[in-house]
N, CA, C and O atoms as CSV, one atom per row, in Angstrom:
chain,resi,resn,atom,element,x,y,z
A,1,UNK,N,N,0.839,-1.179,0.000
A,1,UNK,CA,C,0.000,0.000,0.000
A,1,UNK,C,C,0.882,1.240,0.000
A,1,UNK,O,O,1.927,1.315,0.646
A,2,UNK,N,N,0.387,2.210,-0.773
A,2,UNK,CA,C,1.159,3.647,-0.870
A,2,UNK,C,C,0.094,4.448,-0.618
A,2,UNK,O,O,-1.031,4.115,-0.990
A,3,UNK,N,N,0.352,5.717,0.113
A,3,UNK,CA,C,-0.179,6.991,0.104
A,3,UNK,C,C,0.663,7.986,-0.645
A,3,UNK,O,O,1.869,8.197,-0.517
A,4,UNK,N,N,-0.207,8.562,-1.456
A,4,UNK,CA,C,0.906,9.446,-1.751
A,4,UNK,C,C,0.164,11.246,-1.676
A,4,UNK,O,O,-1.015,11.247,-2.032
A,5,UNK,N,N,0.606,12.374,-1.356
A,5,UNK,CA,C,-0.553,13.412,-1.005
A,5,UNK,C,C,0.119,14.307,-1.788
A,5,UNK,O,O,1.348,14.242,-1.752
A,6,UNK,N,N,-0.594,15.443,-2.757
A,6,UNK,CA,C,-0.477,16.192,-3.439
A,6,UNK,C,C,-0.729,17.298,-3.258
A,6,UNK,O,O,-1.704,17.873,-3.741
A,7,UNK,N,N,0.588,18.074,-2.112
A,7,UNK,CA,C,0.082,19.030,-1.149
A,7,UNK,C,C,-0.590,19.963,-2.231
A,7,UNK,O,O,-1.814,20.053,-2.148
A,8,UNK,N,N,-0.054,20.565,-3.085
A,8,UNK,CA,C,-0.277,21.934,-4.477
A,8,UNK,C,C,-2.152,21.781,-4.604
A,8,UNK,O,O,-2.939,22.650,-4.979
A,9,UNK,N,N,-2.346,20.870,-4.308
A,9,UNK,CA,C,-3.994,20.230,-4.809
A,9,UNK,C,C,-4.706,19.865,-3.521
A,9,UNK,O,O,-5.932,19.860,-3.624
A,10,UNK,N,N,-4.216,19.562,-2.343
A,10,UNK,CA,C,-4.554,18.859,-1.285
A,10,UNK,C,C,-5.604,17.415,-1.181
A,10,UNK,O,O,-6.621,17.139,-0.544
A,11,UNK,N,N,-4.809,16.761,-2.092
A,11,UNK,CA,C,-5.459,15.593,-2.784
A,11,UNK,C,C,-4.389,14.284,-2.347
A,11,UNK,O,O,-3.179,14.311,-2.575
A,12,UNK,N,N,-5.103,13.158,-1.679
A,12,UNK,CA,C,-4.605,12.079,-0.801
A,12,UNK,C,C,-4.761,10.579,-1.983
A,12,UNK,O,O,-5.852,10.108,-2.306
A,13,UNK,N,N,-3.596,10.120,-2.402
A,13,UNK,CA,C,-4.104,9.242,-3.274
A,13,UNK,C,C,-3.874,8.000,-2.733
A,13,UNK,O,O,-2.700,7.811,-2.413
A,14,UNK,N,N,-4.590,7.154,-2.547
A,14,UNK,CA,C,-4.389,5.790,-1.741
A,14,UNK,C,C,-4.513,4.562,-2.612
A,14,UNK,O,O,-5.552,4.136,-3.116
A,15,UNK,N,N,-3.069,3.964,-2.734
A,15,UNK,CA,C,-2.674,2.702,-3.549
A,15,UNK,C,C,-2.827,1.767,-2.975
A,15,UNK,O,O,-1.918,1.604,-2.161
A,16,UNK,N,N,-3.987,0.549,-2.961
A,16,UNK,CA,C,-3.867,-0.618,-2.511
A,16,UNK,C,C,-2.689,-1.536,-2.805
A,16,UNK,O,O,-1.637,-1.722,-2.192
A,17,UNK,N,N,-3.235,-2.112,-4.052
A,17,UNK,CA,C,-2.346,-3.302,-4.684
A,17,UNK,C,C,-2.167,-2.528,-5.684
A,17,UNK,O,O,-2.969,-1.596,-5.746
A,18,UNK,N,N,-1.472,-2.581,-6.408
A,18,UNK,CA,C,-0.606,-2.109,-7.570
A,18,UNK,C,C,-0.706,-3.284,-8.758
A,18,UNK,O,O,-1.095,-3.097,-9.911
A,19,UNK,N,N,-0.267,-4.506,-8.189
A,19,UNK,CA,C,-0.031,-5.351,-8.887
A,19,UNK,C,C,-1.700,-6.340,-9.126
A,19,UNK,O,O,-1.974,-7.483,-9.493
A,20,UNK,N,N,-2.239,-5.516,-8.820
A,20,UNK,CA,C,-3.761,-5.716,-9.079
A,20,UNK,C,C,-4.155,-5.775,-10.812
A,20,UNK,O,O,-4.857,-6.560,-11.450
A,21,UNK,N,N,-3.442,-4.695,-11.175
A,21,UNK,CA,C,-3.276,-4.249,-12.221
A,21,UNK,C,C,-4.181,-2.957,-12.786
A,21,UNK,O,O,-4.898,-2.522,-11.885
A,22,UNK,N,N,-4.323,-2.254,-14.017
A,22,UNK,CA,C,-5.195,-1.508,-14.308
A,22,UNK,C,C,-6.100,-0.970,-13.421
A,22,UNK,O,O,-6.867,-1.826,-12.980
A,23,UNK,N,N,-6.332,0.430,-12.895
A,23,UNK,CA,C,-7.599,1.021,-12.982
A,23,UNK,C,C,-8.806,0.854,-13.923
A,23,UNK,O,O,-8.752,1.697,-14.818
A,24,UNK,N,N,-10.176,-0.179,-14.046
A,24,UNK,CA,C,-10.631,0.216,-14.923
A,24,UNK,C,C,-12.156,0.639,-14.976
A,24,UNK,O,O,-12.982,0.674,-15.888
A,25,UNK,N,N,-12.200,0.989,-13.432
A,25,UNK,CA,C,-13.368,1.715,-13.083
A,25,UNK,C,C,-13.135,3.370,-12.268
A,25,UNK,O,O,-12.274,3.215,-11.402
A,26,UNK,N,N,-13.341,3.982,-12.279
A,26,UNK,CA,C,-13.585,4.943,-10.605
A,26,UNK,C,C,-15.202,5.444,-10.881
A,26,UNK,O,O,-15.917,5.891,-11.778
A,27,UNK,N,N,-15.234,5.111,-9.701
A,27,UNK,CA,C,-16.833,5.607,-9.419
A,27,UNK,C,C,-16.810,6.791,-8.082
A,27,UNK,O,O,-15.805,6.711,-7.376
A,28,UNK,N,N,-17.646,7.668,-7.766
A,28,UNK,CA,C,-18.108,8.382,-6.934
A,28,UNK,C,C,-17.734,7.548,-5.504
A,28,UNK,O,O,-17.703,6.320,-5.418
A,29,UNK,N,N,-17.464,8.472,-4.438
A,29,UNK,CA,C,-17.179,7.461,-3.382
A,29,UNK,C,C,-18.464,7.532,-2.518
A,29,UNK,O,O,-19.386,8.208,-2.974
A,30,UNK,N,N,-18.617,6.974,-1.439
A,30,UNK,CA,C,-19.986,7.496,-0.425
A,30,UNK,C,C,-20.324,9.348,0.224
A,30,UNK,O,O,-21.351,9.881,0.644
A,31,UNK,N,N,-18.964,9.840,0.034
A,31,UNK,CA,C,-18.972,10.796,0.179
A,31,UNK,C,C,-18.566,11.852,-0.533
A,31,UNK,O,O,-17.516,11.649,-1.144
A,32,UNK,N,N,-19.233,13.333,-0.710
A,32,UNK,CA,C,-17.911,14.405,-1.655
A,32,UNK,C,C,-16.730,14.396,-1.707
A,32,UNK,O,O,-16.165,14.717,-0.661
A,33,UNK,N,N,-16.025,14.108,-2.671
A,33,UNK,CA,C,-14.868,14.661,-3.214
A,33,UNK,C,C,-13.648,13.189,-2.955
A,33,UNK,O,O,-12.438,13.090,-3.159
A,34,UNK,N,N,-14.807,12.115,-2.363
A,34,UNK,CA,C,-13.926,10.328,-2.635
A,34,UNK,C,C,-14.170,9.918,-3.693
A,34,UNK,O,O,-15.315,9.801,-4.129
A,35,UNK,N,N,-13.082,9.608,-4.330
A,35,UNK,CA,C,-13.402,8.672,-5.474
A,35,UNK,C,C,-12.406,6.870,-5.321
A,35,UNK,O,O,-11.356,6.584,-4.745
A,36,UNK,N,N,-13.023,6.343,-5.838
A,36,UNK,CA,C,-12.696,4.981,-5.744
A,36,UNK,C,C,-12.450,4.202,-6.830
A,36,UNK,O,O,-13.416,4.248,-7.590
A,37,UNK,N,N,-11.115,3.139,-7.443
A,37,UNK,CA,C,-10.393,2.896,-7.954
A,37,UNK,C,C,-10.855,1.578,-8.063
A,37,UNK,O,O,-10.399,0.978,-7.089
A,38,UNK,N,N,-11.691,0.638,-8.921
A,38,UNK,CA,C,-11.618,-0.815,-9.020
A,38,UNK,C,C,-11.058,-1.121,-10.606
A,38,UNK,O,O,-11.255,-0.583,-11.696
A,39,UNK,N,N,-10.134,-2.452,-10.059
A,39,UNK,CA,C,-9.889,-3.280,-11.217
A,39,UNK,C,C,-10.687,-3.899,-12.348
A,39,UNK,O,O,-11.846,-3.490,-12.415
A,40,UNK,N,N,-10.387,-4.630,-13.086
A,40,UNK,CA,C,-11.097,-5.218,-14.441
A,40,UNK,C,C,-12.094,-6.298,-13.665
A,40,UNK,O,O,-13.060,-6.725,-14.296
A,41,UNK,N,N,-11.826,-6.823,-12.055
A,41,UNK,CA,C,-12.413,-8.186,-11.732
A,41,UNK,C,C,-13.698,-7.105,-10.546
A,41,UNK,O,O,-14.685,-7.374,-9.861
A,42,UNK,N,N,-13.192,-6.313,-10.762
A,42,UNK,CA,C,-14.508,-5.335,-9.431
A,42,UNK,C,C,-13.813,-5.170,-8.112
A,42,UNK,O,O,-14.402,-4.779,-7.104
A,43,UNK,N,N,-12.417,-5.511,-8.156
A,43,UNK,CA,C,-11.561,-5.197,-6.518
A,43,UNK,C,C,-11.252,-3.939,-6.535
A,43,UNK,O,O,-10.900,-3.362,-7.565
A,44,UNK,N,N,-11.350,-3.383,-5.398
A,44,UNK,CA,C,-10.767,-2.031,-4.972
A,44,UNK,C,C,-10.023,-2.057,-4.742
A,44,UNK,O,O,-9.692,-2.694,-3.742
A,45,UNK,N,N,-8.762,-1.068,-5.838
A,45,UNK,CA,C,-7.730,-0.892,-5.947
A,45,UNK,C,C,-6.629,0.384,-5.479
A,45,UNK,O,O,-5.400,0.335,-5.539
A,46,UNK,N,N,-7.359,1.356,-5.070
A,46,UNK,CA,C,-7.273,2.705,-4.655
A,46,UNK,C,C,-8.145,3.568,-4.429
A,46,UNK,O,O,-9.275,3.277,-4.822
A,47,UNK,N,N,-7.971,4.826,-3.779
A,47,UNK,CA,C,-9.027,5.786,-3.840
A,47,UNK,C,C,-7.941,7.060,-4.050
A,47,UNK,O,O,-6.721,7.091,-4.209
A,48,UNK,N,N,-9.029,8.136,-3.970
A,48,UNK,CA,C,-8.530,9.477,-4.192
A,48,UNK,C,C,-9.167,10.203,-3.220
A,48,UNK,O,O,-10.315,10.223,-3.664
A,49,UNK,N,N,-9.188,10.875,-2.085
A,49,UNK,CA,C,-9.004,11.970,-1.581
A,49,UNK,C,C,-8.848,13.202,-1.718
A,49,UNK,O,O,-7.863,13.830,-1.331
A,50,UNK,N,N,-10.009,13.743,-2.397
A,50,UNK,CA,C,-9.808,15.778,-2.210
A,50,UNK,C,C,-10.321,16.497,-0.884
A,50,UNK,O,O,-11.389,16.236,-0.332
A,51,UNK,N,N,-9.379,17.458,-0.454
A,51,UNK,CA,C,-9.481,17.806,0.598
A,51,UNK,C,C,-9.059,16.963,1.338
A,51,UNK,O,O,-9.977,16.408,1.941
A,52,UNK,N,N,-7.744,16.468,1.668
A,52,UNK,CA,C,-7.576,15.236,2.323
A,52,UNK,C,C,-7.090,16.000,3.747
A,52,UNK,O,O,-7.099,15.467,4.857
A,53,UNK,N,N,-6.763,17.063,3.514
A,53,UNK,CA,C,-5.713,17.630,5.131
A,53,UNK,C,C,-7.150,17.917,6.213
A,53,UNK,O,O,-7.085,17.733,7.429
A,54,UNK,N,N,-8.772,18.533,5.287
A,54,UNK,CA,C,-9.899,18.466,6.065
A,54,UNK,C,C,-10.592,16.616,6.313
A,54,UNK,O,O,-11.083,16.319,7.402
A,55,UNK,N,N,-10.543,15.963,5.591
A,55,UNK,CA,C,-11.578,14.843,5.492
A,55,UNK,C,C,-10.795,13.337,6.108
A,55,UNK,O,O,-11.392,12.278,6.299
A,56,UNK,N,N,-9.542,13.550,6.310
A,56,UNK,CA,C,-9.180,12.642,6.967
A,56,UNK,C,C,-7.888,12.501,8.488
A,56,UNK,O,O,-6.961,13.303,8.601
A,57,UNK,N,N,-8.078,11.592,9.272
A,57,UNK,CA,C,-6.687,11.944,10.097
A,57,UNK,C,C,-5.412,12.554,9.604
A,57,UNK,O,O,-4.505,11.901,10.118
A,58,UNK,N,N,-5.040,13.268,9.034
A,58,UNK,CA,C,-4.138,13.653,7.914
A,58,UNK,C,C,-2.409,13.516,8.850
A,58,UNK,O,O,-1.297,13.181,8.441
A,59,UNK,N,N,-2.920,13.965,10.244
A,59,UNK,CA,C,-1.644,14.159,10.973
A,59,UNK,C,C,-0.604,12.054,11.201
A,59,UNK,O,O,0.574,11.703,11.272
A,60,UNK,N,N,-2.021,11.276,11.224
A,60,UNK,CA,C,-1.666,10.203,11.476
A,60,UNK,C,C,-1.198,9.987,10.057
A,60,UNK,O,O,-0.035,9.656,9.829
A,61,UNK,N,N,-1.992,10.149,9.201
A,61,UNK,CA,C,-1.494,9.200,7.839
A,61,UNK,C,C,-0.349,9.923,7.907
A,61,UNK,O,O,0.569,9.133,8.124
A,62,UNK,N,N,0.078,11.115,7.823
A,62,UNK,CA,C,1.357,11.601,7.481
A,62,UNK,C,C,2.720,10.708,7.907
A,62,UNK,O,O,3.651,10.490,7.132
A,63,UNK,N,N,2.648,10.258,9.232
A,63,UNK,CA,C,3.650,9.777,9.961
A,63,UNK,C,C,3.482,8.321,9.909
A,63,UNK,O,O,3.590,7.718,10.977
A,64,UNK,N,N,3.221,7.621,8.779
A,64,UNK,CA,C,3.161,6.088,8.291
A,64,UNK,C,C,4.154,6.240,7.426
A,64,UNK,O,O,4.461,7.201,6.721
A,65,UNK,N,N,4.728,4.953,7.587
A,65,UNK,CA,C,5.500,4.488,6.492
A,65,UNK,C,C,5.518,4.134,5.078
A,65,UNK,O,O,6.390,3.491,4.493
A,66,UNK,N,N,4.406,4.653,4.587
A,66,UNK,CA,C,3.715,4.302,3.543
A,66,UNK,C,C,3.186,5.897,3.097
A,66,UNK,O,O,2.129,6.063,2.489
A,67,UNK,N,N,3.721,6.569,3.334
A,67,UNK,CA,C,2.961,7.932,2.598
A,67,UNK,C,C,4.221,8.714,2.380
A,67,UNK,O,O,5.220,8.587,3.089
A,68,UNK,N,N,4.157,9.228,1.736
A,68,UNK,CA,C,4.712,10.088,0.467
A,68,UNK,C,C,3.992,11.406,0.015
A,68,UNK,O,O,2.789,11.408,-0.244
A,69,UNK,N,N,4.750,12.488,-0.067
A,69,UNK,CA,C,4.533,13.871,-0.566
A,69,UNK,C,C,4.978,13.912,-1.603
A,69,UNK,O,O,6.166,13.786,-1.900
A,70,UNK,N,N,3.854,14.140,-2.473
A,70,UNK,CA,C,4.300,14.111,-4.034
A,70,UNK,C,C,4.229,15.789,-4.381
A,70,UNK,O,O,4.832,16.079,-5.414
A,71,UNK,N,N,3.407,17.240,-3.475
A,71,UNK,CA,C,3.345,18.281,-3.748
A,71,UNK,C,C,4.303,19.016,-4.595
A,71,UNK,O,O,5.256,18.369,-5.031
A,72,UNK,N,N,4.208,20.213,-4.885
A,72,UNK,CA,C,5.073,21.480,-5.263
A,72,UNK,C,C,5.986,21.931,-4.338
A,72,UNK,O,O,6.905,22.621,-4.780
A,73,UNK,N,N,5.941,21.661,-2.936
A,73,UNK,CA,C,6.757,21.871,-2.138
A,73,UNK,C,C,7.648,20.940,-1.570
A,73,UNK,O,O,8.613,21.160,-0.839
A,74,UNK,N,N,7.116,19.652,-2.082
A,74,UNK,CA,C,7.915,18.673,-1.792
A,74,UNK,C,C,8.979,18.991,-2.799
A,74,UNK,O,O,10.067,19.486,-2.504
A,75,UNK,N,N,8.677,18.742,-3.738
A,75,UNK,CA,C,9.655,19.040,-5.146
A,75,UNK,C,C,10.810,19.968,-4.992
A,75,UNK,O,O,11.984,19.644,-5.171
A,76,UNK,N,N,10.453,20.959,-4.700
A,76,UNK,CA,C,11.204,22.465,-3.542
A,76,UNK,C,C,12.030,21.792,-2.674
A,76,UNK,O,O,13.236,21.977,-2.842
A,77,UNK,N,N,11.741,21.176,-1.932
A,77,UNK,CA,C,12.515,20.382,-0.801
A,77,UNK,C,C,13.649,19.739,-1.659
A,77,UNK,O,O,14.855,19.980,-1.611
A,78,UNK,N,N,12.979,18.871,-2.447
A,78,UNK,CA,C,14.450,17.722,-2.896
A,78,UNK,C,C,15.365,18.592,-3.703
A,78,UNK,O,O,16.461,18.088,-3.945
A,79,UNK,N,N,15.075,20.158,-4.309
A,79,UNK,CA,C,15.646,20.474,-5.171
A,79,UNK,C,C,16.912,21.337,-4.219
A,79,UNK,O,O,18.052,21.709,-4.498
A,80,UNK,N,N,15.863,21.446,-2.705
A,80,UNK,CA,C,17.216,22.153,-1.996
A,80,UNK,C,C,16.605,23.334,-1.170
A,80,UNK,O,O,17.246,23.966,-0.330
A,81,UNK,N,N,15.064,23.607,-1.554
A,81,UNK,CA,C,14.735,24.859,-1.052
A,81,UNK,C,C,14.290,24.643,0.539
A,81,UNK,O,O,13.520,23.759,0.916
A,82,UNK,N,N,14.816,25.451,1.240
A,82,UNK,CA,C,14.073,25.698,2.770
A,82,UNK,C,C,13.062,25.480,3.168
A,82,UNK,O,O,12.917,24.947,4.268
A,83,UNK,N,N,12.066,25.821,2.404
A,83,UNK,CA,C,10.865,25.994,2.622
A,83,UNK,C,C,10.245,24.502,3.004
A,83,UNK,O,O,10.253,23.655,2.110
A,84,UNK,N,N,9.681,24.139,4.367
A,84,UNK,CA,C,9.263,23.129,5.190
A,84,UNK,C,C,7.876,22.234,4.128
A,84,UNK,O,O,7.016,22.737,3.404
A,85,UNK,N,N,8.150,20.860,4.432
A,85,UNK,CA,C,7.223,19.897,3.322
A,85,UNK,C,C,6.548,19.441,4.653
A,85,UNK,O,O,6.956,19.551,5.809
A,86,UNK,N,N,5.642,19.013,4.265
A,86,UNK,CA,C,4.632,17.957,5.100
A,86,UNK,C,C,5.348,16.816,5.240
A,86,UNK,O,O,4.860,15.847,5.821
């Protein structure tokens, strides 16, 4: 499993299996702004998260081993800039 969060967008993308293969559904999630990721067989394969820093524990997911800052400021970071990443 991967998280990966897109601070620039504040959008939480959550990778189940990978090796699931293909996305070849997303449908609406139960709530605004979830969307949900099933394979060719109907398994849920990921979701998406908008507004993820309001709609979810954001402080916990952050500090898993499994999440990743994919933002504009992350990018900043690896390139060298000061300016603090999630």
């Amino acid at each position: 499993m991967r998280m990966i969060y897109f601070q620039d967008v504040d959008t939480l993308e959550v990778v189940l299996r990978e090796e699931l293969g293909p996305v070849a559904e997303t449908v609406d999630g139960p709530k605004e702004n979830i969307m949900m990721d099933f394979d060719e067989e109907g398994r849920l394969v990921g979701m998406t998260i908008e507004e993820a820093s309001r709609k979810t524990p954001f402080e916990a997911l952050r500090n898993t081993p499994c999440f990743e800052n994919a933002g504009a400021q992350a990018q900043q970071s690896a390139a060298g800039s000061t300016q603090p990443s999630l």
